[in-house]
TIDO-721642 format. One record per atom (N, C-alpha, C): x, y, z; residue number from 1; residue in three letters; atom name. Coordinates in nm, 2 decimals, always signed. Each point is the difference from the previous one (the first is absolute). Layout:
REM TIDO-721642
@px X&py Y&pz Z&k NUM&r ALA&a CA
...
END
This chain:
REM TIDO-721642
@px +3.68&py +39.31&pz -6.59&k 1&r UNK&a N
@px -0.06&py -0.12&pz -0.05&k 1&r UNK&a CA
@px -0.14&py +0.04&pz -0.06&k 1&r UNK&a C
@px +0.00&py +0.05&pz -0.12&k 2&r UNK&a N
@px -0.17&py +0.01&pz -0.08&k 2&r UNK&a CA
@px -0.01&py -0.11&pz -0.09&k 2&r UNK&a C
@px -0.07&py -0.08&pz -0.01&k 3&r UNK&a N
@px -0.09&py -0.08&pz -0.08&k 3&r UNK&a CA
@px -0.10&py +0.06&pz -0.03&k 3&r UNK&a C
@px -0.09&py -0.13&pz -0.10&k 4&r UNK&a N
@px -0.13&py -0.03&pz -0.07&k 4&r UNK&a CA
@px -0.07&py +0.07&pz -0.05&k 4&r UNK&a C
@px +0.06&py +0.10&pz -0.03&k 5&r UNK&a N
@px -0.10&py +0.13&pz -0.08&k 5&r UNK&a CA
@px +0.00&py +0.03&pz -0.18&k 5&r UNK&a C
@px -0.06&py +0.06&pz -0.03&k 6&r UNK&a N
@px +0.08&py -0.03&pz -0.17&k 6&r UNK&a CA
@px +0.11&py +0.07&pz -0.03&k 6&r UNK&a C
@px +0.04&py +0.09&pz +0.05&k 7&r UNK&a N
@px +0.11&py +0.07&pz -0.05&k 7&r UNK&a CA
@px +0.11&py +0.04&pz +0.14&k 7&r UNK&a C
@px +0.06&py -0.10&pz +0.06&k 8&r UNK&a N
@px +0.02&py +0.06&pz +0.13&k 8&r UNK&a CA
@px +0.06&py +0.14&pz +0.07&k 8&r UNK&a C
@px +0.08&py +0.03&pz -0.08&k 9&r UNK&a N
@px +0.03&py +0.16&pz +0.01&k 9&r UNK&a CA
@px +0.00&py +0.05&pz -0.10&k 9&r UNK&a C
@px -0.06&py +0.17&pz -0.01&k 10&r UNK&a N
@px +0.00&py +0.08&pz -0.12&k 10&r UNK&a CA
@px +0.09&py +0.15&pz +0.06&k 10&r UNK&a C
@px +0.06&py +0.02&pz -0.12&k 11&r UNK&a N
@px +0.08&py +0.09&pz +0.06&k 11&r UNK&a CA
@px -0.06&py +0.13&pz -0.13&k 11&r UNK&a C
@px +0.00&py +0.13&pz +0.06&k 12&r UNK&a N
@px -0.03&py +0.08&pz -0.09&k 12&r UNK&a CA
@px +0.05&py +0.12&pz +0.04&k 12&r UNK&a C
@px +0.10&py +0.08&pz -0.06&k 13&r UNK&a N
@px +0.01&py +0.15&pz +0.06&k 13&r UNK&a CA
@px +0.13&py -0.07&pz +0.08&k 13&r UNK&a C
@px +0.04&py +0.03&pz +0.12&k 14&r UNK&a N
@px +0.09&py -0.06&pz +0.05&k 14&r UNK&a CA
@px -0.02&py -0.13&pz +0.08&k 14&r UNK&a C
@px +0.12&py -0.08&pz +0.06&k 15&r UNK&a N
@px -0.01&py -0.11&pz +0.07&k 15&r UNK&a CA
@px +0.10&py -0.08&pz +0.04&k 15&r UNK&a C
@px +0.03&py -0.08&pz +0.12&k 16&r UNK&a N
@px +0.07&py -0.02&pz +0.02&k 16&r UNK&a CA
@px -0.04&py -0.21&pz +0.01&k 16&r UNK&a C
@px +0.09&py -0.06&pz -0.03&k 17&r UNK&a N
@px -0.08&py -0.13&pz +0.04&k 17&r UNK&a CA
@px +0.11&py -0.04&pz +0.04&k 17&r UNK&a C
@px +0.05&py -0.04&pz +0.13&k 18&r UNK&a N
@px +0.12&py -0.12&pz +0.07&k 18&r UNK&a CA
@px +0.00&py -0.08&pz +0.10&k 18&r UNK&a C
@px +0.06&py -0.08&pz +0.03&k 19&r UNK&a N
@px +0.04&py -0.14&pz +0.03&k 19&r UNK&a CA
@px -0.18&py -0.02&pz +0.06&k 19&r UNK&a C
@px -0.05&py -0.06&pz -0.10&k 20&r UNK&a N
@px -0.10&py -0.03&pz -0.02&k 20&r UNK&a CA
@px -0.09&py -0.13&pz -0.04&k 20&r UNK&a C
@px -0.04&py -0.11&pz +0.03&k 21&r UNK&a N
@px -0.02&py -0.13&pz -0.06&k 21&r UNK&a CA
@px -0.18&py +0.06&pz -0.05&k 21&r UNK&a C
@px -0.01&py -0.02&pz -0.19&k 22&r UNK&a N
@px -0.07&py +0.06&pz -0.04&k 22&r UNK&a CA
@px -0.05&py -0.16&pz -0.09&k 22&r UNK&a C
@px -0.12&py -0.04&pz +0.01&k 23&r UNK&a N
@px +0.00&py -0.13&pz -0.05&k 23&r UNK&a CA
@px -0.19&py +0.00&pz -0.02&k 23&r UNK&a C
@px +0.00&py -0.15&pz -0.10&k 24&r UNK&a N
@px -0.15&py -0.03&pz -0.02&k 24&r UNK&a CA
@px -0.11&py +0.08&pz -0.09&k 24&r UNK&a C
@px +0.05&py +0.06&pz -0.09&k 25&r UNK&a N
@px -0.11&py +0.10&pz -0.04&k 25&r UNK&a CA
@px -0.13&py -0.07&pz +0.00&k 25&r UNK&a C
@px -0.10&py +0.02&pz -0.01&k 26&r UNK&a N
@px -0.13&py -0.08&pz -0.02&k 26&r UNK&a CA
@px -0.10&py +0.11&pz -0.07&k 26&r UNK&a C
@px -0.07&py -0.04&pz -0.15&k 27&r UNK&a N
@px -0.06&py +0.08&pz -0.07&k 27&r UNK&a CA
@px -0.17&py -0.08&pz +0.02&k 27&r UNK&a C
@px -0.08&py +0.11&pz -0.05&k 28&r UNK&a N
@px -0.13&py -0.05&pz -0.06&k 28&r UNK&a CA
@px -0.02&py -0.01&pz -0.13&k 28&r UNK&a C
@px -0.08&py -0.10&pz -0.03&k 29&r UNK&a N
@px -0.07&py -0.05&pz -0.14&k 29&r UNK&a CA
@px +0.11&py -0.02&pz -0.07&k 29&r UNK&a C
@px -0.07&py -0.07&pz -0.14&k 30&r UNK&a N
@px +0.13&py -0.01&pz -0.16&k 30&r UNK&a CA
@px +0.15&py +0.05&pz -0.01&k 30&r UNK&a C
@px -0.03&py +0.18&pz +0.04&k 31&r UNK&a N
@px +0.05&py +0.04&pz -0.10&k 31&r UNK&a CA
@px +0.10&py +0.06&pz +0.13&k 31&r UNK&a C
@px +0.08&py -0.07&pz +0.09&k 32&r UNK&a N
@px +0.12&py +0.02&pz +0.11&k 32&r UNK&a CA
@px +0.09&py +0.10&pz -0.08&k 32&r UNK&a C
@px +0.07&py +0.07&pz +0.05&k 33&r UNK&a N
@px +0.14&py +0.08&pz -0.02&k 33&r UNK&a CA
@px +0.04&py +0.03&pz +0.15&k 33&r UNK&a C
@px +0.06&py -0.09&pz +0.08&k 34&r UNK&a N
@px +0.04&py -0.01&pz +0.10&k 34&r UNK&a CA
@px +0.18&py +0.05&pz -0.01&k 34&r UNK&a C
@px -0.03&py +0.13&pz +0.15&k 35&r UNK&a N
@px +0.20&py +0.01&pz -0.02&k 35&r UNK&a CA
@px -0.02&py +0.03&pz +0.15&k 35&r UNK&a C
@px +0.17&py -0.06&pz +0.07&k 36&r UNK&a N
@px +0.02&py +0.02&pz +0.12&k 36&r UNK&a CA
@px +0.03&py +0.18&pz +0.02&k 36&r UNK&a C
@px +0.02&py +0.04&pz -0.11&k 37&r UNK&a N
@px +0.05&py +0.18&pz +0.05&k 37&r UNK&a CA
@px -0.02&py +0.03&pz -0.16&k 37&r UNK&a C
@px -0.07&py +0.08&pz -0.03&k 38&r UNK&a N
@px -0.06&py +0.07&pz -0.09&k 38&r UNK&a CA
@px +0.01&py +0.19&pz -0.03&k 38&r UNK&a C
@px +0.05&py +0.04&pz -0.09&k 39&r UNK&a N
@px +0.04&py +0.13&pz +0.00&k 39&r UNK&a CA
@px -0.06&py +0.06&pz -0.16&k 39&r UNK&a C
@px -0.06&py +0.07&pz +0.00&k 40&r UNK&a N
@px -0.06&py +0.05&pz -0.16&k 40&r UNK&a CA
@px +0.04&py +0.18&pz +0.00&k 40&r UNK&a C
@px +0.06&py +0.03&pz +0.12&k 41&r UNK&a N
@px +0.02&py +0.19&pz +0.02&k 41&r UNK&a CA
@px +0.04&py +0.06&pz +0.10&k 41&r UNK&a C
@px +0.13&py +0.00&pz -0.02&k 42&r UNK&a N
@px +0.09&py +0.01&pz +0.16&k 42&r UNK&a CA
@px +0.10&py +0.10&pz -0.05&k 42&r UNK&a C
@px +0.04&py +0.06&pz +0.11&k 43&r UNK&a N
@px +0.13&py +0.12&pz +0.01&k 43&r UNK&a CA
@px +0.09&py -0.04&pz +0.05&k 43&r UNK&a C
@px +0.03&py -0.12&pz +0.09&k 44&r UNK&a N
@px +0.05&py -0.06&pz +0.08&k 44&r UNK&a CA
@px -0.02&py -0.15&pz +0.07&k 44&r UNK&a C
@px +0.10&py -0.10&pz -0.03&k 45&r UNK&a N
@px -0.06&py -0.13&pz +0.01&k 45&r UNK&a CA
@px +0.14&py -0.02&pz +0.07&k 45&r UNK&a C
@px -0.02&py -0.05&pz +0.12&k 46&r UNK&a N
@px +0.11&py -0.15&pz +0.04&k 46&r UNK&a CA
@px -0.07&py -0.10&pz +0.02&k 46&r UNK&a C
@px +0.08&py -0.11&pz -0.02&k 47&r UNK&a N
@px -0.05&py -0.16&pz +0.06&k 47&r UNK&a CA
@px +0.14&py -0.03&pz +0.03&k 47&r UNK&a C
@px +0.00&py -0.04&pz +0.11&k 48&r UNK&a N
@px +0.15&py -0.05&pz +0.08&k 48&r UNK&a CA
@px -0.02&py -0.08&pz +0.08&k 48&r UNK&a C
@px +0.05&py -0.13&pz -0.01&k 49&r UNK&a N
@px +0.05&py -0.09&pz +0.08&k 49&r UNK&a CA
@px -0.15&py -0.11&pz +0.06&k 49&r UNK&a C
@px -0.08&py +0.00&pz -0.11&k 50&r UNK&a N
@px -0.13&py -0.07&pz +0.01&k 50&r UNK&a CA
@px +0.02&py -0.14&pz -0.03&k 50&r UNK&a C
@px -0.12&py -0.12&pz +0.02&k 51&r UNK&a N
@px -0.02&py -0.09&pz -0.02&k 51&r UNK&a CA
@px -0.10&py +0.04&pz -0.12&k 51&r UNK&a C
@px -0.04&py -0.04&pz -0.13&k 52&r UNK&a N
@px -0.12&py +0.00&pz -0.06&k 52&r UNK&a CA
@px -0.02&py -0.10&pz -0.05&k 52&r UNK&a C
@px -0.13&py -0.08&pz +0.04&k 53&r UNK&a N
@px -0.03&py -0.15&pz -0.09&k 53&r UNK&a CA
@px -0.17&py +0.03&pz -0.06&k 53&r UNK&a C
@px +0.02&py -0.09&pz -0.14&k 54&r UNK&a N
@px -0.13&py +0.05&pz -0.06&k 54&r UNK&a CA
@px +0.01&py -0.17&pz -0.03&k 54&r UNK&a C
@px -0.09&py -0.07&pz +0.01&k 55&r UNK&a N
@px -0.04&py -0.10&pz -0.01&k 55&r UNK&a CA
@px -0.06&py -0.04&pz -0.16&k 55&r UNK&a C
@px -0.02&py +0.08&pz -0.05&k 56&r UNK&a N
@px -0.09&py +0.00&pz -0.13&k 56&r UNK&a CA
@px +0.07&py +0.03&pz -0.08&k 56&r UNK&a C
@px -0.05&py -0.09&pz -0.13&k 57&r UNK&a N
@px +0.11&py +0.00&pz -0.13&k 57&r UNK&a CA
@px -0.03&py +0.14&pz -0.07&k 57&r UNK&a C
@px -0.05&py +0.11&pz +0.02&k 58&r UNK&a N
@px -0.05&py +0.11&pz -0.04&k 58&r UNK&a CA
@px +0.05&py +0.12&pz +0.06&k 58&r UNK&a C
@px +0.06&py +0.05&pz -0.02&k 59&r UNK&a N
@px +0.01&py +0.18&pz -0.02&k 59&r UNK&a CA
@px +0.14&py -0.02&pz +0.14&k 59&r UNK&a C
@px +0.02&py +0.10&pz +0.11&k 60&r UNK&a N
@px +0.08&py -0.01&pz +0.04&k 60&r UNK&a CA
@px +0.08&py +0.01&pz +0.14&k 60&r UNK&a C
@px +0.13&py +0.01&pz +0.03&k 61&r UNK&a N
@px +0.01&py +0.02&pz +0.16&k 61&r UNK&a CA
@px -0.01&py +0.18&pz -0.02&k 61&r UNK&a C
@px +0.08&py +0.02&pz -0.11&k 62&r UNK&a N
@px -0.02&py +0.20&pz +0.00&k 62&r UNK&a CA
@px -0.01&py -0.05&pz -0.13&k 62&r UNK&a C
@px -0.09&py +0.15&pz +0.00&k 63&r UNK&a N
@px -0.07&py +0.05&pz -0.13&k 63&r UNK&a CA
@px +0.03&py +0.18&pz +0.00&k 63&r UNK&a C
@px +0.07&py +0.04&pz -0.06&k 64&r UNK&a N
@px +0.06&py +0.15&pz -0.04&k 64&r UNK&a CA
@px -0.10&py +0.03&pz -0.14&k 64&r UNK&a C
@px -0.11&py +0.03&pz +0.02&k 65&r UNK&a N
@px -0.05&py +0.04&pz -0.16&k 65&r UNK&a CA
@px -0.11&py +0.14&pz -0.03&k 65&r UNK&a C
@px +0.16&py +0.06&pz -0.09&k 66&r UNK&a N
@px -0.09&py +0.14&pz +0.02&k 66&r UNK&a CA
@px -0.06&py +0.05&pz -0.10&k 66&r UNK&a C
@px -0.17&py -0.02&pz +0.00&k 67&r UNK&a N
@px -0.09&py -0.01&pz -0.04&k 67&r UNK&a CA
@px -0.09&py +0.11&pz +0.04&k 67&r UNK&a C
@px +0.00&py +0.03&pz +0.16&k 68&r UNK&a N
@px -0.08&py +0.15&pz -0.01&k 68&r UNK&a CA
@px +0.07&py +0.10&pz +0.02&k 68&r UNK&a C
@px +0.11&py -0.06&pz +0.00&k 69&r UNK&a N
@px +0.07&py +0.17&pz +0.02&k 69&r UNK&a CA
@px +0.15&py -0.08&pz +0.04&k 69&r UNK&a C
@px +0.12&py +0.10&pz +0.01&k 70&r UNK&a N
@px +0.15&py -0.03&pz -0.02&k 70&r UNK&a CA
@px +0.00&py -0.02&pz +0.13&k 70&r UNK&a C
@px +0.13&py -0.10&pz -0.03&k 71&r UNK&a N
@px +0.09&py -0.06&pz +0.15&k 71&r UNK&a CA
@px +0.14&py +0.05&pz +0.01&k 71&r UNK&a C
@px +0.01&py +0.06&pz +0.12&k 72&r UNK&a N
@px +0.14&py +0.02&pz +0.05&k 72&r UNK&a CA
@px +0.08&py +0.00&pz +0.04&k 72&r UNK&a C
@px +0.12&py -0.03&pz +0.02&k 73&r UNK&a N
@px +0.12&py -0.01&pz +0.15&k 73&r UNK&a CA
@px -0.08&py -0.16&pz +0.07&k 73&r UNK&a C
@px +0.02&py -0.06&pz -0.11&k 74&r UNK&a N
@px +0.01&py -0.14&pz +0.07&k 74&r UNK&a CA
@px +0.11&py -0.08&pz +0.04&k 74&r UNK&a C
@px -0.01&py -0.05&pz +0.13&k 75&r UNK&a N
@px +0.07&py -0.09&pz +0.05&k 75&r UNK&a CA
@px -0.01&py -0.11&pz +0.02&k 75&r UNK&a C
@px +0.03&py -0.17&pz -0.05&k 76&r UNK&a N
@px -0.03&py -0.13&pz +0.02&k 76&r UNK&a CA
@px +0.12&py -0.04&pz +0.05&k 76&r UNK&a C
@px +0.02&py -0.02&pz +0.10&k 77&r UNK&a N
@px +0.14&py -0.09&pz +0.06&k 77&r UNK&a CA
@px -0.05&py -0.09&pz +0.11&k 77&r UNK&a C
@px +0.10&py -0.13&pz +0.01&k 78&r UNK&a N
@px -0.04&py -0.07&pz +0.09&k 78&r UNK&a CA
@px -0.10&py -0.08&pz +0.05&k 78&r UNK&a C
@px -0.02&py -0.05&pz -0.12&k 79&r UNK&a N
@px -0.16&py -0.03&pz +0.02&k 79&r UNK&a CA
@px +0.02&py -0.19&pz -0.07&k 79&r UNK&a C
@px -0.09&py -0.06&pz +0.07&k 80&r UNK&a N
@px -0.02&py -0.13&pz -0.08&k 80&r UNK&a CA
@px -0.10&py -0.04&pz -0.06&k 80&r UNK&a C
@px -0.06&py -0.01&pz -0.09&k 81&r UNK&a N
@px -0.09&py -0.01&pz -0.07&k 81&r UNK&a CA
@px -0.04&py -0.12&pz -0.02&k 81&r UNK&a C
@px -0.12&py -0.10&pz +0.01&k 82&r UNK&a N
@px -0.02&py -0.11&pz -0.01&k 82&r UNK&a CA
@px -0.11&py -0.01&pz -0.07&k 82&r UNK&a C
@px -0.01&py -0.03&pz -0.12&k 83&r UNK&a N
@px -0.13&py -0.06&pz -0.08&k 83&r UNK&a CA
@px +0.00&py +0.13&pz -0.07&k 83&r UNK&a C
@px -0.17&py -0.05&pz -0.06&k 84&r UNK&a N
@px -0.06&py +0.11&pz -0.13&k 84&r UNK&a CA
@px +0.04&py -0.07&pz -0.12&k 84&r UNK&a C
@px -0.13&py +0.07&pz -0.08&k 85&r UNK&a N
@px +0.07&py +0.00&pz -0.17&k 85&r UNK&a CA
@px +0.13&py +0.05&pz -0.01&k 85&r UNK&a C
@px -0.01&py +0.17&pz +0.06&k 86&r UNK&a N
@px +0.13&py +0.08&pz -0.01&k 86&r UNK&a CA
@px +0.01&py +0.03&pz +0.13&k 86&r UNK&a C
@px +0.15&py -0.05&pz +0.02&k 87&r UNK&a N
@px +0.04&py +0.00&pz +0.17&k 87&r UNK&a CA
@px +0.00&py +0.15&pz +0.04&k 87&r UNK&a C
@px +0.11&py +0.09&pz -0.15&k 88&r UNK&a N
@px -0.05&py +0.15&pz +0.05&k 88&r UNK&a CA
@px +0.00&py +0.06&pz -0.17&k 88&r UNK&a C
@px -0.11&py +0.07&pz -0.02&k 89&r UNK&a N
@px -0.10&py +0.06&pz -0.13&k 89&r UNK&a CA
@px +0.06&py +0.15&pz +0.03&k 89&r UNK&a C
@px +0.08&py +0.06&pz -0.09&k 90&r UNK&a N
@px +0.02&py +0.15&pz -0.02&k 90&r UNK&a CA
@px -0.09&py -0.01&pz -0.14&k 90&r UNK&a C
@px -0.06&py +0.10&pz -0.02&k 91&r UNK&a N
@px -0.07&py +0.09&pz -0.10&k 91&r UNK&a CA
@px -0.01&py +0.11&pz -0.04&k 91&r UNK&a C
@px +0.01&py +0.05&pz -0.12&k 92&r UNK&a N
@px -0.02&py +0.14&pz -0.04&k 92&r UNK&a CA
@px -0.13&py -0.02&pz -0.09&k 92&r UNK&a C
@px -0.09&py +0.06&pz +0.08&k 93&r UNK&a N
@px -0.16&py -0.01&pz -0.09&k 93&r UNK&a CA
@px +0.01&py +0.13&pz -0.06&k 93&r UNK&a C
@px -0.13&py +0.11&pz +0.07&k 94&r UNK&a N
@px +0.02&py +0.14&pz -0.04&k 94&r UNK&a CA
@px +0.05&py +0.10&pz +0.01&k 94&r UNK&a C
@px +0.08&py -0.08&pz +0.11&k 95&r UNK&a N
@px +0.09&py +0.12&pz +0.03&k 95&r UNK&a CA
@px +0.13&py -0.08&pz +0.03&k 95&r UNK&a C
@px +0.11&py +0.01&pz +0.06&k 96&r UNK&a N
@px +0.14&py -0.03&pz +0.03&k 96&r UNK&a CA
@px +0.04&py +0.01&pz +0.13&k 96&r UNK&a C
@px +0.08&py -0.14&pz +0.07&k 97&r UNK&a N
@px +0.08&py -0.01&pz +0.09&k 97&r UNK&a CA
@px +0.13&py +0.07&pz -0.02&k 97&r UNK&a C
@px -0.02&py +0.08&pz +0.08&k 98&r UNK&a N
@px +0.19&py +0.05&pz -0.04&k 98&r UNK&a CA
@px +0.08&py +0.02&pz +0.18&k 98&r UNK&a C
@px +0.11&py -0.01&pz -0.01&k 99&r UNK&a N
@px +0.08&py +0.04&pz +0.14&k 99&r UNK&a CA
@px +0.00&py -0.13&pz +0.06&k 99&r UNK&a C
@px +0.01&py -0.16&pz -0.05&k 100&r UNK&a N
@px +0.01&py -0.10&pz +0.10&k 100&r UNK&a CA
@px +0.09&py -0.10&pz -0.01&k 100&r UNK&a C
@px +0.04&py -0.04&pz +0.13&k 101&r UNK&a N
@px +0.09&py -0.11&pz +0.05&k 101&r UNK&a CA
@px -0.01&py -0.12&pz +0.07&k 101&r UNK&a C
@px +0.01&py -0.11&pz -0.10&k 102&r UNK&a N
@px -0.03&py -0.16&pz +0.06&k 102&r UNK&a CA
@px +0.13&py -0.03&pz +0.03&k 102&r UNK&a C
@px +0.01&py -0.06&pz +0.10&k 103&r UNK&a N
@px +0.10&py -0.08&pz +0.08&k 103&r UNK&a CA
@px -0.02&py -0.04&pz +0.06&k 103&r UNK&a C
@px +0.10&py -0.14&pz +0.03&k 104&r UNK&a N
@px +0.01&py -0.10&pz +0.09&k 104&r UNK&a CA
@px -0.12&py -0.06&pz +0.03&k 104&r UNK&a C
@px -0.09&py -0.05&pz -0.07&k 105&r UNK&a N
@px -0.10&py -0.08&pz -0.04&k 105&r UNK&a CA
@px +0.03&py -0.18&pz +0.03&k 105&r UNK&a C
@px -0.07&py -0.03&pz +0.06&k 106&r UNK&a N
@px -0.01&py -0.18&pz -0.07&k 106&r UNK&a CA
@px -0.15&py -0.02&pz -0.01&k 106&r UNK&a C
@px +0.00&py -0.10&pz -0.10&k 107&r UNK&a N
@px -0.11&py -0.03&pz -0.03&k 107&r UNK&a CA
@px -0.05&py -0.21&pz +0.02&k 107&r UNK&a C
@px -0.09&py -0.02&pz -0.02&k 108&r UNK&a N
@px -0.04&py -0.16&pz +0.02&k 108&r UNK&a CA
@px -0.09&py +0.02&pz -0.06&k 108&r UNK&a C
@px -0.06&py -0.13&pz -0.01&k 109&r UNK&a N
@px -0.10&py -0.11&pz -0.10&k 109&r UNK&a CA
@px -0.05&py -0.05&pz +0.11&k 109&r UNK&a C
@px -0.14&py +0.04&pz +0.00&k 110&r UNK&a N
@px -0.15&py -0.04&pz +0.13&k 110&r UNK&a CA
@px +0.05&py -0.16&pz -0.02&k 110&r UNK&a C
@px -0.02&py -0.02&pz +0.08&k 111&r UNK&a N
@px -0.05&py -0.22&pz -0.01&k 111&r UNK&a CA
@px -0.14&py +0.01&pz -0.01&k 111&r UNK&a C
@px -0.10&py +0.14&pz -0.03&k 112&r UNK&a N
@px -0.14&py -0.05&pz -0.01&k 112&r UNK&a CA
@px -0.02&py +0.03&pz -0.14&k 112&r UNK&a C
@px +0.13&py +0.07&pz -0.12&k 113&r UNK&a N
@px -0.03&py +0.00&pz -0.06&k 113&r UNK&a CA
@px -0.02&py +0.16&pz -0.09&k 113&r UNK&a C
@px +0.01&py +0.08&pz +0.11&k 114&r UNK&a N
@px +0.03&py +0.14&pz -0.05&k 114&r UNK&a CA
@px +0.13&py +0.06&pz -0.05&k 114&r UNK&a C
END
C-alpha cells in the first residue's frame, strides 16, 4: 500500500511490482505529471496482479516511456487500473519498447474524475 507521492513507483533497469495496492499520486506546483508506476529505461519490467488508482485527469496508472534509454521484456498482466488521463501510456520517444506483453487487464473510470 504506497500512496501520496508524485510518482508512486519508478521502475528503472529491472523490477518487479505485484499484488500491490498502488494509489493517490500527489504532485507539486502547476505543472503535475503524476503516474502510479513510471518506467523511462528498463531491461526488465513486470506489473502483476496490482491495484492502481490515479485520481487525476492527467497522465497515468502506468507510464512505459522510453525517453532515456530502451525498454525491455515487459510484462503487464493482471492488473486493474483505475483512473488517469491514460489508464496505461506505452511510448516510443528516443528510443523503443520492444519484447512486451499486456494481458488480462481491466480497467475503470475514477468517480473523482481521473
Amino acid at each position: 500500500n504506497a500512496h501520496g507521492s508524485g510518482d508512486i513507483l519508478r521502475i528503472d533497469g529491472r523490477g518487479t511490482v505485484q499484488d500491490s495496492w498502488l494509489h493517490d499520486p500527489r504532485g507539486v506546483g502547476s505543472a503535475q505529471h503524476n503516474d502510479v508506476i513510471q518506467s523511462t529505461n528498463a531491461t526488465y519490467v513486470r506489473i502483476l496482479h496490482n491495484r492502481l488508482d490515479n485520481q487525476n485527469t492527467q497522465t497515468s496508472c502506468i507510464l512505459l516511456k522510453a525517453d532515456i534509454g530502451p525498454i525491455s521484456d515487459v510484462v503487464v498482466d493482471s492488473n486493474l487500473m483505475n483512473g488517469g488521463g491514460y489508464s496505461f501510456y506505452w511510448y516510443d520517444a528516443n528510443y523503443k519498447i520492444t519484447n512486451g506483453k499486456v494481458t488480462n487487464n481491466k480497467f475503470m473510470r475514477s468517480p473523482t474524475g481521473g
